[in-house]
N, CA, C and O of each residue as an XYZ file, in Angstrom:
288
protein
N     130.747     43.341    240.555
C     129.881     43.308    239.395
C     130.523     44.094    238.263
O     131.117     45.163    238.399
N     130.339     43.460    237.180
C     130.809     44.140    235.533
C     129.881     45.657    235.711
O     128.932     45.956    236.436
N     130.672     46.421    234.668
C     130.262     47.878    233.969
C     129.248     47.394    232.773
O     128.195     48.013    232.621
N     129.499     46.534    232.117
C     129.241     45.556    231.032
C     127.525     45.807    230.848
O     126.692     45.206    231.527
N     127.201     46.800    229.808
C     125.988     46.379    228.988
C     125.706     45.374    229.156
O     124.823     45.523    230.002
N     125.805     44.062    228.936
C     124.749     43.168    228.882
C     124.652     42.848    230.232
O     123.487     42.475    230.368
N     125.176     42.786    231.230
C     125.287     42.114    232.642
C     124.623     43.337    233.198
O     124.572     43.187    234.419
N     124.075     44.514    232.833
C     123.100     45.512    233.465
C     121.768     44.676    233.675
O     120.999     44.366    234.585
N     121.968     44.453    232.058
C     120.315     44.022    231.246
C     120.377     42.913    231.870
O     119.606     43.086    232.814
N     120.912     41.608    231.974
C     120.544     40.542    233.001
C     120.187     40.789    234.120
O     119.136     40.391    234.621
N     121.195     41.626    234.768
C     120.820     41.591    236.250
C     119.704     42.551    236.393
O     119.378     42.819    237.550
N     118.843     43.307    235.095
C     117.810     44.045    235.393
C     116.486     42.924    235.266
O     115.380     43.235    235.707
N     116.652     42.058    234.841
C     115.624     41.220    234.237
C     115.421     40.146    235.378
O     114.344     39.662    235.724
N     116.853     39.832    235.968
C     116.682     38.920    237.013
C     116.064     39.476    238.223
O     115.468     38.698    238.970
N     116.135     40.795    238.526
C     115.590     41.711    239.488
C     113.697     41.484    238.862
O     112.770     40.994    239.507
N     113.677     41.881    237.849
C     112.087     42.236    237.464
C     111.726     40.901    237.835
O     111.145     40.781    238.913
N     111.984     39.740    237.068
C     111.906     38.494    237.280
C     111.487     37.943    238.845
O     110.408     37.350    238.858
N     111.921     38.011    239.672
C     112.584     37.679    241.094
C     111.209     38.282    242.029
O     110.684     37.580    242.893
N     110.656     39.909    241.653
C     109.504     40.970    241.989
C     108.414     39.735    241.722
O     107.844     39.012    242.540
N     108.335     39.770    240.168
C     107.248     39.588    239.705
C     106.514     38.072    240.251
O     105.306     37.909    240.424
N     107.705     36.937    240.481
C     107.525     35.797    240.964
C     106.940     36.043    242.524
O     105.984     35.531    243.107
N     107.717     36.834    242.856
C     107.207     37.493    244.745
C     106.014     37.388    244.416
O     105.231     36.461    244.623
N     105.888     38.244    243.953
C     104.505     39.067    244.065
C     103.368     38.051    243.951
O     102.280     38.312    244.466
N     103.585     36.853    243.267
C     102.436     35.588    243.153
C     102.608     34.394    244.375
O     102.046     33.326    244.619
N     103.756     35.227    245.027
C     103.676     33.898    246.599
C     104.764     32.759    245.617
O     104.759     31.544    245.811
N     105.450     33.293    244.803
C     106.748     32.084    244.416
C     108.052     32.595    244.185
O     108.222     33.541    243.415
N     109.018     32.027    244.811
C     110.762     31.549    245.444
C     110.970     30.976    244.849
O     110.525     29.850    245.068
N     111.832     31.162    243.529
C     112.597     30.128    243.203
C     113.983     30.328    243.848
O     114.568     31.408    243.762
N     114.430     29.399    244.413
C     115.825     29.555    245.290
C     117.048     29.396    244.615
O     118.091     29.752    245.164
N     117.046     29.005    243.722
C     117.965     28.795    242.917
C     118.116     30.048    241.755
O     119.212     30.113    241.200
N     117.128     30.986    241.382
C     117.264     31.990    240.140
C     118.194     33.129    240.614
O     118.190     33.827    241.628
N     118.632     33.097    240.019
C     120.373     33.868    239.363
C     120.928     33.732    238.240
O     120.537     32.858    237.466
N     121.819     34.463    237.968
C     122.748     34.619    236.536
C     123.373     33.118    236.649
O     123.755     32.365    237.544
N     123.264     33.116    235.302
C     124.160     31.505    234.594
C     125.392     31.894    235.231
O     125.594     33.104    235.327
N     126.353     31.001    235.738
C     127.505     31.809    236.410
C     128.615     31.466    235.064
O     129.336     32.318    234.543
N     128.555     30.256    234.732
C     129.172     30.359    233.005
C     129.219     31.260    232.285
O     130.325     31.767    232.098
N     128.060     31.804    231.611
C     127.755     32.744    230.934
C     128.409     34.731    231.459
O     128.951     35.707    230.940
N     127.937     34.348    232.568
C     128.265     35.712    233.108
C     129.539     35.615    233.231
O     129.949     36.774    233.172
N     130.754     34.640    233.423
C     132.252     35.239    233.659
C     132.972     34.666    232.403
O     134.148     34.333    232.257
N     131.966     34.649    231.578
C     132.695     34.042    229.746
C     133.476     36.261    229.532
O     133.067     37.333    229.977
N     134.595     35.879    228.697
C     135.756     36.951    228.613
C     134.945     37.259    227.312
O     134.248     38.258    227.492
N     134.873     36.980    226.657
C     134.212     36.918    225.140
C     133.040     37.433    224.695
O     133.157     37.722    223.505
N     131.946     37.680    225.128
C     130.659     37.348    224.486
C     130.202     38.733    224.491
O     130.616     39.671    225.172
N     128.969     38.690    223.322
C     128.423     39.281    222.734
C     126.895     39.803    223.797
O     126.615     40.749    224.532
N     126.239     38.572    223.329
C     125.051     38.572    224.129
C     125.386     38.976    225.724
O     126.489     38.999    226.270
N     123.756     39.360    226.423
C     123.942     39.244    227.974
C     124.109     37.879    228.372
O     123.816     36.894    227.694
N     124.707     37.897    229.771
C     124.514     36.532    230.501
C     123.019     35.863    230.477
O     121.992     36.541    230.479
N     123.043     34.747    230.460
C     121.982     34.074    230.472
C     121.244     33.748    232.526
O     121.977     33.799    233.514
N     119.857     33.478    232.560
C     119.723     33.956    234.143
C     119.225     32.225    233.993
O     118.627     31.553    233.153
N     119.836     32.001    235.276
C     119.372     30.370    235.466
C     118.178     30.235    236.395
O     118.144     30.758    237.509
N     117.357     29.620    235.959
C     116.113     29.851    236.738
C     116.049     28.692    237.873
O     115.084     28.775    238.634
N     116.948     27.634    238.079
C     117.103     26.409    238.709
C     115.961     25.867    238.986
O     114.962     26.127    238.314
N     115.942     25.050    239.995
C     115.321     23.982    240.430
C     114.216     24.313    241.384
O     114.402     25.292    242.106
N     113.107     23.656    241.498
C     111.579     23.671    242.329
C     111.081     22.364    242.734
O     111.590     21.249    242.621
N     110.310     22.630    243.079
C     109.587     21.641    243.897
C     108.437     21.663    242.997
O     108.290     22.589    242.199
N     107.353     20.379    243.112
C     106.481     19.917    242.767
C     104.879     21.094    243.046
O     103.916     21.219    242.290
N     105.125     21.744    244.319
C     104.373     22.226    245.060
C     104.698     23.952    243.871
O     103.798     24.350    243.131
N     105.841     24.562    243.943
C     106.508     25.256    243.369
C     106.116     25.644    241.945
O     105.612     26.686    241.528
N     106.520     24.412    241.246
C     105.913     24.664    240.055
C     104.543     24.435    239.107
O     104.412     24.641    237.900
N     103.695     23.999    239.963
C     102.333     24.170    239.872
C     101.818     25.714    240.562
O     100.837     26.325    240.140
N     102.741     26.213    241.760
C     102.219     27.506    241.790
C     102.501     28.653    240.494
O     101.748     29.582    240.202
N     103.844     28.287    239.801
C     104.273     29.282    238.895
C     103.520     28.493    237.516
O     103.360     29.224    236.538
N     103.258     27.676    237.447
C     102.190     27.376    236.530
C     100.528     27.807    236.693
O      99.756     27.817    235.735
N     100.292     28.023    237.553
C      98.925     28.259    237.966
C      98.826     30.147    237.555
O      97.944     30.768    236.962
N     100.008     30.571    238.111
C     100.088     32.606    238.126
C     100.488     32.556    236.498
O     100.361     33.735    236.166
N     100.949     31.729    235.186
C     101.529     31.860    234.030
C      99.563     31.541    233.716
O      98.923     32.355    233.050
N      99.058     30.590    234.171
C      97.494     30.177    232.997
C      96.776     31.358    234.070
O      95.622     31.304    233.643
N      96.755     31.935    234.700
C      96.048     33.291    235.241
C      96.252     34.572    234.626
O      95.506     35.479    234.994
N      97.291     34.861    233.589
C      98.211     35.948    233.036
C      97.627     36.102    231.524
O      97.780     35.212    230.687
N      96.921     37.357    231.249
C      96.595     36.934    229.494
C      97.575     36.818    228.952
O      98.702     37.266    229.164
N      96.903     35.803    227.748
C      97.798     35.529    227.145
C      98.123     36.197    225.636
O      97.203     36.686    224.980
N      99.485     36.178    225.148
C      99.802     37.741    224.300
C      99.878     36.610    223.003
O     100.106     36.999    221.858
């Protein structure tokens, strides 16, 4: 893993991210760092976190815990 400021802040967000989905009974199996983004030599910004792919069943649960959440 990078020393790299922004690849802290991703991989802190993908951690919070990852909890917070637990915590409502949802896996996304696929969420991790963009792997593009994260081994670009160049960049400014943090890596971007890829949230991948679900199931039908899946994303009606993470839709159901997002319309349960006030909204800001």
């Amino acid at each position: 893993m990078s020393d790299h400021a922004g690849d802290r802040l991703a991989i802190e967000a993908l951690t919070e991210l990852r909890s917070a989905l637990i915590a409502h009974g949802i896996m996304l199996p696929s969420l991790d760092l963009h792997l593009p983004s994260y081994a670009a030599t160049h960049r400014t910004p943090p890596p971007l976190l890829a949230l991948g792919s679900c199931n039908p069943a899946t994303a009606r649960a993470l839709a159901a815990a997002l319309n349960r959440a006030p909204r800001r």
